[in-house]
DOTI-302304 format. One record per residue: residue number from 0; y negated, z negated, x negated of N, C-alpha, C, CB in turn. Coordinates in steps of 0.02 Angstrom, whole numbers. Each point is the difference from the previous one (the first is absolute). Glycine has a CB too. Example, Ala and Ser with C-alpha at 12.3 -4.5 7.8 and 13.67 -1.06 7.14 Angstrom:
% DOTI-302304
[0,[284,-390,-660],[-59,0,45],[-60,0,-45],[59,-62,95]]
[1,[-112,98,-77],[-59,-3,-42],[-55,-37,39],[32,108,-59]]
//
This chain:
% DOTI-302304
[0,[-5629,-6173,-2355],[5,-58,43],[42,-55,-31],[-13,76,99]]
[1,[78,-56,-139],[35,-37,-33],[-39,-42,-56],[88,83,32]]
[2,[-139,-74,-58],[-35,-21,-62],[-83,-10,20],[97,72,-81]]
[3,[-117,-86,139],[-75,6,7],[-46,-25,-45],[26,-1,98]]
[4,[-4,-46,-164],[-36,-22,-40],[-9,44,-81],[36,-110,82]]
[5,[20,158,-60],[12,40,-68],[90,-17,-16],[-154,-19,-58]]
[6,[174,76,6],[88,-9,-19],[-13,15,-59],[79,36,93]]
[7,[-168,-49,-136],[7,-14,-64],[-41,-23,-26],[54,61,-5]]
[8,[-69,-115,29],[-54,-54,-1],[-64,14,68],[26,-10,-154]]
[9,[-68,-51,143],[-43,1,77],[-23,96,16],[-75,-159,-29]]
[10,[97,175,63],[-51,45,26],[16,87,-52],[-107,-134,34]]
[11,[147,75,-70],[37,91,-37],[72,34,23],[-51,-41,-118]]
[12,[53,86,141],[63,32,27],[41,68,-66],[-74,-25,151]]
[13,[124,19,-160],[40,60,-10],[25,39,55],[27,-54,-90]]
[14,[-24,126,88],[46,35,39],[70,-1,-14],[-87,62,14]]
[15,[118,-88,-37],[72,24,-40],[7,59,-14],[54,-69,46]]
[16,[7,95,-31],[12,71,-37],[-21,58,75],[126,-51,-110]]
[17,[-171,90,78],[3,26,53],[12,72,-2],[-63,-89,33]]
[18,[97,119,-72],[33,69,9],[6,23,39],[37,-11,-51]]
[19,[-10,-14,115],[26,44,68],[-44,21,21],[76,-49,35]]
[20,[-140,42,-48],[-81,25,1],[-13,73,-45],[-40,-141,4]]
[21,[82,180,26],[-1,74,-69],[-61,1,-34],[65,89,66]]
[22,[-126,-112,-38],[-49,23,-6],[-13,-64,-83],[-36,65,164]]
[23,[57,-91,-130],[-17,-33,-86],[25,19,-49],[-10,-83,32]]
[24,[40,121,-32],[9,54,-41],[-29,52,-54],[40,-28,85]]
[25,[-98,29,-43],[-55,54,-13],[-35,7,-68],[-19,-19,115]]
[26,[32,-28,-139],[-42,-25,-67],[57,3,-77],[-87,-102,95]]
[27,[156,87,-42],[47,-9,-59],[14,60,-55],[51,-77,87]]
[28,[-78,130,-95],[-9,54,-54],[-80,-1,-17],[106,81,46]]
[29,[-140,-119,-34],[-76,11,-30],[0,19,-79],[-47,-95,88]]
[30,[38,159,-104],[4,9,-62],[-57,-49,-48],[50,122,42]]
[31,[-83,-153,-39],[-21,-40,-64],[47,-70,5],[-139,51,-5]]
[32,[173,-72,53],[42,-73,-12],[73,38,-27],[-61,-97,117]]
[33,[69,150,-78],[71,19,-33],[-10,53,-87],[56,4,160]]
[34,[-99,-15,-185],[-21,7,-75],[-20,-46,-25],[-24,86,10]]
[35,[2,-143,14],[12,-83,-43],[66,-8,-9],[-89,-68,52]]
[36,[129,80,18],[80,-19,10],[47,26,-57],[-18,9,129]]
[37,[6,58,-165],[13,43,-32],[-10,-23,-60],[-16,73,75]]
[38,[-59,-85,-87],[14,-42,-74],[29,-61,4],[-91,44,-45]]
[39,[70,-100,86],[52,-60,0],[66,4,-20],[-57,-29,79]]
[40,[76,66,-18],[70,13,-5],[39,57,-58],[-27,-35,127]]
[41,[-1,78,-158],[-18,68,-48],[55,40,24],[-53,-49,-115]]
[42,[71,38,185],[25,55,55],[-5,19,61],[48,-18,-53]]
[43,[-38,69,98],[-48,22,64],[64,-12,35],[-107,98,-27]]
[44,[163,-151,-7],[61,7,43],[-2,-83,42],[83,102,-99]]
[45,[-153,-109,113],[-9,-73,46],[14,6,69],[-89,-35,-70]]
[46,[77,-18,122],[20,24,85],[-25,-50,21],[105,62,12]]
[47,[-103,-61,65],[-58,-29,37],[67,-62,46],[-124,138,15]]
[48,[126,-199,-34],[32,-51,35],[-10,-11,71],[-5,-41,-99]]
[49,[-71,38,121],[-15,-25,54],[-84,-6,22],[117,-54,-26]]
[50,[-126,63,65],[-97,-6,-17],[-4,-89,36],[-69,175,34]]
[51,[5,-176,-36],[-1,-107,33],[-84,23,8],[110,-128,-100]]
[52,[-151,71,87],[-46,-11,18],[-28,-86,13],[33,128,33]]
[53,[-102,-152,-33],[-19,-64,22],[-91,2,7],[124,-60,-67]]
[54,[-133,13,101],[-91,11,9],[3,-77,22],[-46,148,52]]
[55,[-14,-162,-76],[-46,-50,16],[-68,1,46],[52,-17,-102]]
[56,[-47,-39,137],[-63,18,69],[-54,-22,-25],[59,-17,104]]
[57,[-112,-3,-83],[-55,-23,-34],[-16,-75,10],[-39,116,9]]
[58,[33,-172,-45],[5,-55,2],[71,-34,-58],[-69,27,134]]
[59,[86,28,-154],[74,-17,-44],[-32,-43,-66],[83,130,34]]
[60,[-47,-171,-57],[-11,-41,-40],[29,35,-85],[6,-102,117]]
[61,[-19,57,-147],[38,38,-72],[79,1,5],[-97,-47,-83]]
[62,[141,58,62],[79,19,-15],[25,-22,-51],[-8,86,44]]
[63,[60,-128,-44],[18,-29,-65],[38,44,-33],[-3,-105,37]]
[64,[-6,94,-106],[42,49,-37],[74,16,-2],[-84,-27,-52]]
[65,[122,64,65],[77,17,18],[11,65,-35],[7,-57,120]]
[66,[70,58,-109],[48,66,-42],[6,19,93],[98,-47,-160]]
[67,[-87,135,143],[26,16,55],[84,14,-26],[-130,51,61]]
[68,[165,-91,-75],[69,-17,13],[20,-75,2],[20,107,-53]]
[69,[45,-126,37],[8,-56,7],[-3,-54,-77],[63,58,115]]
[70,[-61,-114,-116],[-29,-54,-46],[50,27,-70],[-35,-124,104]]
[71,[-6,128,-147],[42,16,-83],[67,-47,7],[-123,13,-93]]
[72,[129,-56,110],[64,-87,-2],[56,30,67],[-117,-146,-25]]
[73,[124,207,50],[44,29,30],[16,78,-29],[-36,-83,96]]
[74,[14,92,-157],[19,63,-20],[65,15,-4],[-89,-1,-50]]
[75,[130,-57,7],[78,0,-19],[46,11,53],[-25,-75,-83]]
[76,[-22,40,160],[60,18,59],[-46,67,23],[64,-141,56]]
[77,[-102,161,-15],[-12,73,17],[18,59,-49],[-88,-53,63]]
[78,[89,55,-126],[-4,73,-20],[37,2,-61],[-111,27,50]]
[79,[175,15,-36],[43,8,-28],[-1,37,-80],[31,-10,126]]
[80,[-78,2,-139],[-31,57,-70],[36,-40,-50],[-139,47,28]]
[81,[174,-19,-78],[15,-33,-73],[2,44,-38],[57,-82,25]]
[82,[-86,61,-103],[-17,35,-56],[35,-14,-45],[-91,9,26]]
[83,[162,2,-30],[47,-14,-59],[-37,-14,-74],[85,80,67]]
[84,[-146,-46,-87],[-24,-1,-78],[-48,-53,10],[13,128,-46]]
[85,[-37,-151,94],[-62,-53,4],[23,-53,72],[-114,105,-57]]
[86,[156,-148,20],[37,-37,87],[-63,-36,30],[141,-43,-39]]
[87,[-194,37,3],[-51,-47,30],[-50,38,30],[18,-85,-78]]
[88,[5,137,90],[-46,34,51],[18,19,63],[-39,34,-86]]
[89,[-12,-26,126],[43,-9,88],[-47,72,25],[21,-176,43]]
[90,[-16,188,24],[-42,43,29],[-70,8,9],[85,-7,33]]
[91,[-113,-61,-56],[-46,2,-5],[-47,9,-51],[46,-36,71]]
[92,[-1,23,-146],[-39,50,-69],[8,74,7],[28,-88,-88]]
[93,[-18,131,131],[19,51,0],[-64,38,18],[119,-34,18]]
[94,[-144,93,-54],[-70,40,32],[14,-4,43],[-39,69,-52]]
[95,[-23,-38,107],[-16,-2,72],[67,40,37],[-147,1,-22]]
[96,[182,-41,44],[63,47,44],[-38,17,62],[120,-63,-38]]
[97,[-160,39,90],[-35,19,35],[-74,23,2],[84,-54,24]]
[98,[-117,74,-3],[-75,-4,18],[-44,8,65],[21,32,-100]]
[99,[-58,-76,116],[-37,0,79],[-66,47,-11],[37,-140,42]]
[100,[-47,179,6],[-63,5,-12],[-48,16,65],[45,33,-116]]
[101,[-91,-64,106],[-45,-43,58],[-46,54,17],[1,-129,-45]]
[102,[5,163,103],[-66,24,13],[-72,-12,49],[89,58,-39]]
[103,[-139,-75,8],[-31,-51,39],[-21,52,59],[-44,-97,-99]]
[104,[10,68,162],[-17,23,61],[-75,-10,6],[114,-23,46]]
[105,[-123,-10,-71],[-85,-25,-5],[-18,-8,-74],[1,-75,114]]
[106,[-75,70,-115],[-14,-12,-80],[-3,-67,-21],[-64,96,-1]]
[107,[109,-100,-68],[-15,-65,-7],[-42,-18,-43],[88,-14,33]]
[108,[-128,-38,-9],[-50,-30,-38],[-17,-81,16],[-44,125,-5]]
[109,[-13,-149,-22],[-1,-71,20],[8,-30,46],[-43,9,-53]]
[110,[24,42,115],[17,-40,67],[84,9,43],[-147,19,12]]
[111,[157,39,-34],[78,9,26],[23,-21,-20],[13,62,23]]
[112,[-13,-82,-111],[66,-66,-7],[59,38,-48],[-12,-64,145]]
[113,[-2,104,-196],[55,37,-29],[67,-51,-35],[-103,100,-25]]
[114,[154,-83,13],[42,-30,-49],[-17,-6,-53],[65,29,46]]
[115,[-47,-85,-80],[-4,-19,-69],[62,-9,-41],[-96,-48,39]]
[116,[92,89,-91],[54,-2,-63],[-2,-46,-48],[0,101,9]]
[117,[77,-127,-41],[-46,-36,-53],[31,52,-69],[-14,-156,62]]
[118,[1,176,-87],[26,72,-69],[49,-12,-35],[-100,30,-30]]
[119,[156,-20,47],[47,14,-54],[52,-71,35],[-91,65,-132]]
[120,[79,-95,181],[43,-49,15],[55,39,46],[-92,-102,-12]]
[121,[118,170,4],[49,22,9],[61,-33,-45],[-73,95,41]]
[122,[35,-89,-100],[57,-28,-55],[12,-70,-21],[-25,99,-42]]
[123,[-8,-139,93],[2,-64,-5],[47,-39,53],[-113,19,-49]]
[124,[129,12,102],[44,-13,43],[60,-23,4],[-56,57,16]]
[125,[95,-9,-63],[55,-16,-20],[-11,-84,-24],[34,139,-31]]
[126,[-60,-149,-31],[7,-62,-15],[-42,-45,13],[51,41,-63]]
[127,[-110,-56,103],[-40,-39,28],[-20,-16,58],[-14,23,-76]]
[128,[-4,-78,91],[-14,-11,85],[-66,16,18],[75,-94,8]]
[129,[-99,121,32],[-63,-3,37],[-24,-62,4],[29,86,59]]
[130,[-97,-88,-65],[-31,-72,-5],[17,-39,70],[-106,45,-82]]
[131,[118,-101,110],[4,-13,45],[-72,-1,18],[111,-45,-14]]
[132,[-101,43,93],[-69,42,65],[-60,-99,-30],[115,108,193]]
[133,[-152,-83,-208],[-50,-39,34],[-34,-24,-96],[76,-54,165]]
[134,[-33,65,-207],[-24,4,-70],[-30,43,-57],[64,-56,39]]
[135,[-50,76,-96],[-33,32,-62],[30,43,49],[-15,-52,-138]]
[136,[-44,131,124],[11,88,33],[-6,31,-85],[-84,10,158]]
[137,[133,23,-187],[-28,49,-56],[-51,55,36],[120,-11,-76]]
[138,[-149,19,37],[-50,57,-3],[12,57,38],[-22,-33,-101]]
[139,[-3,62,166],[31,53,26],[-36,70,27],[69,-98,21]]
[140,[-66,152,-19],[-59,68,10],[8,3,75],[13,86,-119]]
[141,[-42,-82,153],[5,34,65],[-29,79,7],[-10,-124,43]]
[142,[57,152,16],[29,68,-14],[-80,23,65],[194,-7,-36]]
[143,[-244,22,9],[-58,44,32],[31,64,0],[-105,-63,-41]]
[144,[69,84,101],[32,70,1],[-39,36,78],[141,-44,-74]]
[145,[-152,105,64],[-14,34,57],[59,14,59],[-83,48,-84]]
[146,[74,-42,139],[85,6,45],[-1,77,-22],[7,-94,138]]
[147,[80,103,-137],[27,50,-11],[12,-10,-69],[-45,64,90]]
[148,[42,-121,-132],[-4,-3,-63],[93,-14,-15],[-155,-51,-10]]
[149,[191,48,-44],[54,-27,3],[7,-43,-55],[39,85,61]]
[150,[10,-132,-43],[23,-78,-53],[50,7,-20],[-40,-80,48]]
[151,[57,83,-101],[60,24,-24],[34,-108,-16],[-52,183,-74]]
[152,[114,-167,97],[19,-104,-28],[47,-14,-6],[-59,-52,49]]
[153,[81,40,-123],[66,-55,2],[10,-47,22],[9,24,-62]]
[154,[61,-13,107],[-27,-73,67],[38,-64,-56],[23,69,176]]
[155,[-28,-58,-225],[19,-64,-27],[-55,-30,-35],[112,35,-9]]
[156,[-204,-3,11],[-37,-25,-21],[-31,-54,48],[0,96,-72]]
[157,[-47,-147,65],[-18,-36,3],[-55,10,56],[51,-27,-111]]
[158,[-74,32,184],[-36,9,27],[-12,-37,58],[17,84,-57]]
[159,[-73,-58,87],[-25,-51,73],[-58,34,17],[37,-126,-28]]
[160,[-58,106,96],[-40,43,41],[-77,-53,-11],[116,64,104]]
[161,[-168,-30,-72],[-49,-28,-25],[-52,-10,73],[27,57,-139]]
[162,[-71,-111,137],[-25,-6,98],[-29,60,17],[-40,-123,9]]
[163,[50,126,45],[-37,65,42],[-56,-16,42],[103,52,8]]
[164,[-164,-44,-44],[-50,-47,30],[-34,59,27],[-12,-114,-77]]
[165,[15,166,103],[-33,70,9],[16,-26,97],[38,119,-148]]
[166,[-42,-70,203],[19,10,70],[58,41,3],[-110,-11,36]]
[167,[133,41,-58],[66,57,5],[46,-13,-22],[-48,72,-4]]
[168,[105,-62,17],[84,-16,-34],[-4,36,-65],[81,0,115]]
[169,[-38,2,-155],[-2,5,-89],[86,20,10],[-112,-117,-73]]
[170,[103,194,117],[82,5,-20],[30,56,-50],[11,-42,117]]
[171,[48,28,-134],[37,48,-45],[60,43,-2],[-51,-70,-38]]
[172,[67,114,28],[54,19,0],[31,-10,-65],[-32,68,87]]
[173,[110,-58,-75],[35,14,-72],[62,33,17],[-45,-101,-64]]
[174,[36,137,-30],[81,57,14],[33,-44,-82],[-52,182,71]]
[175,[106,-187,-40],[60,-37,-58],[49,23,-20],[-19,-77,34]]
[176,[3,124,-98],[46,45,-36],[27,-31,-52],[-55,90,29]]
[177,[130,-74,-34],[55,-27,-45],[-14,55,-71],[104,-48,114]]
[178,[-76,15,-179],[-15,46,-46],[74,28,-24],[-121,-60,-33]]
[179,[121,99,-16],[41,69,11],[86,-37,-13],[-114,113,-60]]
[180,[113,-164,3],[60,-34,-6],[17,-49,59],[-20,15,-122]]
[181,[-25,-36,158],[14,-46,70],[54,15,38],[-108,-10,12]]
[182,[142,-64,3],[76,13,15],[28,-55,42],[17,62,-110]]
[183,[-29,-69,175],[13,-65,22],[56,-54,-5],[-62,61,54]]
[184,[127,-18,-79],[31,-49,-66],[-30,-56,-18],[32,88,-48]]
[185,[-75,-99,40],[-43,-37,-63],[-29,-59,48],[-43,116,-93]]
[186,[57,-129,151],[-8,-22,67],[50,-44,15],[-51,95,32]]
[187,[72,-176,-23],[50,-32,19],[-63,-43,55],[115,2,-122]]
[188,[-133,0,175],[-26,-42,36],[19,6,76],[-85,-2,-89]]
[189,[151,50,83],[17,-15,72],[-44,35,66],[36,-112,-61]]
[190,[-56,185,42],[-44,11,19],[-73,-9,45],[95,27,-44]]
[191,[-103,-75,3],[-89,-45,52],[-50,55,-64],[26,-206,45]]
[192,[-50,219,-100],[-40,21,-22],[-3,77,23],[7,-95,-85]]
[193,[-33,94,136],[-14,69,23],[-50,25,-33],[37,-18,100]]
[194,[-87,13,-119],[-40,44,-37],[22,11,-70],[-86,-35,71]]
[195,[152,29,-84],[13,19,-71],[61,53,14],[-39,-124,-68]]
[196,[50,148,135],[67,28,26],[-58,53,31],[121,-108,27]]
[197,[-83,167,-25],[-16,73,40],[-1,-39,72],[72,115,-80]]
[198,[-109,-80,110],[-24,-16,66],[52,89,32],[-169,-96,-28]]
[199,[239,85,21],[38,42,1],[4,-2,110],[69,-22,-172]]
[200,[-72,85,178],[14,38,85],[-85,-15,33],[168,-44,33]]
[201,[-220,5,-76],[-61,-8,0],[-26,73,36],[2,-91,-110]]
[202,[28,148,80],[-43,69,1],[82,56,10],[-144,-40,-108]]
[203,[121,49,199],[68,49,13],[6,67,-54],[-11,-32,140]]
[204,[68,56,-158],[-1,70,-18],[-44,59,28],[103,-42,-18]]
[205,[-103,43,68],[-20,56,30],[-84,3,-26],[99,-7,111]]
[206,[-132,-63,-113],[-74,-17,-29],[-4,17,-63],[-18,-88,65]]
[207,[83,49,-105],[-17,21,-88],[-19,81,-19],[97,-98,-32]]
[208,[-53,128,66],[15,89,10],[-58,23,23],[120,3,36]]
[209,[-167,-33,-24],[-58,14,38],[-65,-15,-53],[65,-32,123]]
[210,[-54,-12,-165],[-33,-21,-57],[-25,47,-39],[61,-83,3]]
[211,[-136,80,-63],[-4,44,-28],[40,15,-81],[-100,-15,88]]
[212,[126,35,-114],[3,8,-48],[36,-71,-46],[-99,94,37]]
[213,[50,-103,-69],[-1,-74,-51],[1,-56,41],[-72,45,-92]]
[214,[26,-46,161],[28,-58,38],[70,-3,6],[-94,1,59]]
[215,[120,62,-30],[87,-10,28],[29,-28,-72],[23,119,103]]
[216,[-43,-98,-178],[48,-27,-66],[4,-69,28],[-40,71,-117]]
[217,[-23,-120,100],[-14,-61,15],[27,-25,35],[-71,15,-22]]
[218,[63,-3,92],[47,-43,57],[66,8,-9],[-76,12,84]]
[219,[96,40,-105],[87,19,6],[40,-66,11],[-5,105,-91]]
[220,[-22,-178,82],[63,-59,-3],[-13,-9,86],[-3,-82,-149]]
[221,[-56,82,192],[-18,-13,53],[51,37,60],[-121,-19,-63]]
[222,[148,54,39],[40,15,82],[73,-43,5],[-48,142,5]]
[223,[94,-147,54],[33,-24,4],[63,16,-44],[-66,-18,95]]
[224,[94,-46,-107],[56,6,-35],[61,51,18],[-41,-112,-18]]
[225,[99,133,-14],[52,49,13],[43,-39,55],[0,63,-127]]
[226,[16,-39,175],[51,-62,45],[-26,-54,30],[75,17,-72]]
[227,[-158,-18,108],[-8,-55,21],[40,-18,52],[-96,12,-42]]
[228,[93,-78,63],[35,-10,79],[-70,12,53],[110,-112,-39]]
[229,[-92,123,103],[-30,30,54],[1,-68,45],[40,138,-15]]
[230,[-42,-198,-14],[13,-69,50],[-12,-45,-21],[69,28,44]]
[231,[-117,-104,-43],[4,-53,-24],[80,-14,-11],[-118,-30,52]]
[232,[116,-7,-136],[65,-26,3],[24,-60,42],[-11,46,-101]]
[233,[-47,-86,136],[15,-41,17],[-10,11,88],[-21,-58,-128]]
[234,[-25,60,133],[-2,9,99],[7,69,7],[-89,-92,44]]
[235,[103,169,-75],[41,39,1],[-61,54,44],[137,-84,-13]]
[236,[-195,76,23],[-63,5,51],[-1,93,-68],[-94,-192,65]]
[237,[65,252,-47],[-21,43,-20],[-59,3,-48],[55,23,91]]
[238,[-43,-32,-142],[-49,-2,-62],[-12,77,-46],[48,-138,-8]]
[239,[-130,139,-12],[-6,51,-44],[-7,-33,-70],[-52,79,88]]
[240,[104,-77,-148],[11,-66,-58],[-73,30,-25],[159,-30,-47]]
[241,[-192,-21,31],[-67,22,-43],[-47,-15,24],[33,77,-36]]
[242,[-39,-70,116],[-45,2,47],[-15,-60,58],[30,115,-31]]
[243,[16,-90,59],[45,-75,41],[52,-35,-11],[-28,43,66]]
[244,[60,-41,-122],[36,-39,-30],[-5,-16,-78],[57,38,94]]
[245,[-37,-94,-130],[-20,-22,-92],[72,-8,-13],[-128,-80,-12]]
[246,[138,67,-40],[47,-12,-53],[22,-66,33],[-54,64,-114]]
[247,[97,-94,122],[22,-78,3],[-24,-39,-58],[104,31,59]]
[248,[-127,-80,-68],[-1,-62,-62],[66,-41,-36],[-105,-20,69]]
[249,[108,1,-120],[40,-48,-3],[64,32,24],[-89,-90,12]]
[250,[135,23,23],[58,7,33],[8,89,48],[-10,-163,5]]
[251,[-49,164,20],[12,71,40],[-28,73,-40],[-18,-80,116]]
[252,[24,56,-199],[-24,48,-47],[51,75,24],[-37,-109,-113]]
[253,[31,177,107],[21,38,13],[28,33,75],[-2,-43,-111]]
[254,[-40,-6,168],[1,2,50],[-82,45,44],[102,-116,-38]]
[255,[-105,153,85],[-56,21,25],[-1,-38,59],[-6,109,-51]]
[256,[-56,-167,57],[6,-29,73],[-77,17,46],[91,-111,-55]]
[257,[-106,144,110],[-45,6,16],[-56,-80,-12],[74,110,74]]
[258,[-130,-84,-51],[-84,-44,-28],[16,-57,47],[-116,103,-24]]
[259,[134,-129,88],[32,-58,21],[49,-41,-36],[-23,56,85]]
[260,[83,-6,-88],[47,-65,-45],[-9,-9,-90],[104,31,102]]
[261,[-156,30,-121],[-20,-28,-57],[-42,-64,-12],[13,108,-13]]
[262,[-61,-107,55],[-42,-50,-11],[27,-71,10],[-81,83,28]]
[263,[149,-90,12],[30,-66,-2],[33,-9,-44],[-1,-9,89]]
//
């Protein structure tokens, strides 16, 4: 109701993070993405940040091309990374510290509208701008695929959604696993980049314990922190941190305020 036109362009919606949804869960040990993860990463010591999701309805237009983080020309203030042997490198020459991976719900093909990549402009980010919206597009693949298929993505590559000229919504899920050296250290933004932070008290104990196997490795960052408080810090109202209550931003960084006084 807040967004009836879309909260990512006309008619396209994200879910945000939606962990507290155990069930999205379900996918986060799929053994063929967590054996890409394995070679990417060339260790099984990766974990599951947070799951999200977004879909497009039918009538959606094309998507301009974007990073799913913030603009390369704010790297120096968000992310605290420095490389004593190479000072001219920031967090963003760094291999994939994260990875998304998309699992579609429907099949995509010409009429649903799949995403489009453009190859290798992971590594272009760091030092180049995205074309501005309405000019030259480099060359880009769009991701066909049967549903149930998975997208493996550096959200620092180069992408955008494509029209959905079919009758049915074009939705997706995603699970967003940190890789094995990932360390939110490496993080100065005052905590607003939530999808680069554990979606921590997301998934009670008593659920993880309930998990199978290799799922429970994965989630292990998802339950609540050691010592949460039992109270908005601010209107003092009964909060579960993770669930019904977030992290404070900014000035109220290290604070838990329930989903009312966060959002102000």
């Amino acid at each position: 109701r807040r967004h009836p036109f879309g909260n990512r362009g006309p008619r396209r919606y994200s879910l945000g993070r939606t962990t507290v949804v155990s069930e999205t869960l379900a996918l986060a040990d799929a053994p063929p993405v967590c054996e890409v993860l394995r070679h990417i990463w060339q260790s099984d010591r990766f974990s599951v940040q947070c799951t999200g999701g977004d879909f497009s309805l039918p009538g959606t237009e094309v998507q301009e091309l974007h990073i799913d983080m913030p603009p390369r020309t704010l790297a120096d203030t968000l992310y605290a990374f420095h490389d004593p042997a190479h000072p001219g490198r920031n967090f963003l020459d760094l291999p994939a510290p994260v990875v998304k991976v998309y699992f579609p719900m429907v099949d995509f093909d010409e009429r649903t509208g799949p995403p489009r990549f453009v190859p290798g402009s992971q590594w272009r980010t760091a030092h180049e701008d995205l074309p501005p919206p309405g000019t030259w597009e480099p060359a880009s693949v769009r991701a066909y695929c049967p549903k149930g298929s998975a997208i493996l993505m550096d959200q620092r590559v180069w992408h955008g959604g494509t029209p959905n000229v079919s009758e049915v919504a074009r939705p997706m899920l995603s699970v967003h696993y940190a890789g094995p050296w990932y360390n939110e250290d490496v993080l100065n933004d005052g905590g607003g980049m939530q999808f680069y932070r554990y979606h921590r008290g997301a998934l009670p104990s008593q659920r993880l314990a309930s998990l199978p196997g290799r799922r429970r490795e994965l989630c292990r960052h998802l339950v609540p922190p050691p010592d949460v408080p039992q109270s908005c810090a601010h209107c003092g109202s009964l909060v579960a941190c993770g669930r019904t209550a977030l992290p404070g931003l900014n000035e109220h960084e290290g604070r838990w305020l329930c989903l009312a006084c966060w959002s102000q």
